[in-house]
C-alpha positions as CSV (number, residue, x, y, z in Angstrom):
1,X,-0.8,-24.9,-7.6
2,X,-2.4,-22.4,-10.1
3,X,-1.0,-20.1,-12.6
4,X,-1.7,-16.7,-12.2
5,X,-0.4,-13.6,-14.0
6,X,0.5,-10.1,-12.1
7,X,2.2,-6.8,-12.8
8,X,5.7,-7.1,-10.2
9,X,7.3,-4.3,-9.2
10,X,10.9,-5.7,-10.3
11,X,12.7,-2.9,-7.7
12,X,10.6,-4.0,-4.7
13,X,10.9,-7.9,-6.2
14,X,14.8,-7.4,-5.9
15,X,14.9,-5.9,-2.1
16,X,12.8,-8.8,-1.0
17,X,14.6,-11.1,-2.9
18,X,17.9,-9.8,-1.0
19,X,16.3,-9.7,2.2
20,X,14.3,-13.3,2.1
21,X,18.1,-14.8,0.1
22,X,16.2,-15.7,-2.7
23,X,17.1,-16.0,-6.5
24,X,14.1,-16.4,-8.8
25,X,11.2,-14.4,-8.6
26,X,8.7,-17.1,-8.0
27,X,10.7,-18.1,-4.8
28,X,10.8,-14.6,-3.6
29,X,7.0,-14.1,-3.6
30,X,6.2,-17.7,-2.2
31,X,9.0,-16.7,0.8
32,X,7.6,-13.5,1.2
33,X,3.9,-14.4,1.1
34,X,5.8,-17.3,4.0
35,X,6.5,-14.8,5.7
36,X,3.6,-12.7,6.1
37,X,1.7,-16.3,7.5
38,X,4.1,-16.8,10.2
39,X,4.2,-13.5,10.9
40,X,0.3,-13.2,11.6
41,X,1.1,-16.7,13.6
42,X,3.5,-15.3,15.7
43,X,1.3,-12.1,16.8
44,X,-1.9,-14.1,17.2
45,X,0.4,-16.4,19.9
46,X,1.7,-13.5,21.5
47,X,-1.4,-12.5,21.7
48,X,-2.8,-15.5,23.3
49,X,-0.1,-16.0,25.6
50,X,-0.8,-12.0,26.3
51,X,-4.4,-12.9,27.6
52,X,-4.5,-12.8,31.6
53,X,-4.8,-16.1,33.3
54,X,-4.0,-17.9,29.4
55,X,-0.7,-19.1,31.0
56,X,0.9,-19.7,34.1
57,X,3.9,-18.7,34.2
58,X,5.1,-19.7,37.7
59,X,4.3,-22.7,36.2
60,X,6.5,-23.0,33.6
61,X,9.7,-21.8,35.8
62,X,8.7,-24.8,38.6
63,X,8.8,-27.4,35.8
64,X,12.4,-26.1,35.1
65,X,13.5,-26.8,38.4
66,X,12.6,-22.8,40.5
67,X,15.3,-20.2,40.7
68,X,18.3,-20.8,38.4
């Protein structure tokens, strides 16, 4: 890991830190920078199960045994 030296805003710091649970400030950016990753991750497979014909759903509910 590298070293790097920023201006924080300390108010904005705090919310996240009480929103992402966190204590120091060094684990409130790594969680938050976290979270902006999975949260790219998650749209580009919603996206990719949004694609027509990408999955088949009828598919999926047959493997789980049909109508439940």
């Amino acid at each position: 890991m590298s070293k790097t030296s920023v201006e924080i805003d300390r108010d904005i710091a705090a919310q996240a830190a009480d929103i992402l649970g966190t204590v120091t400030l060094r684990d409130t950016i790594d969680a938050a920078l976290r979270e902006i990753v999975n949260a790219r991750r998650r749209l580009e497979l919603v996206a990719m199960f949004s694609e027509p014909g990408r999955f088949d759903f009828s598919a999926a509910e047959n493997a789980w045994g049909g109508d439940h």
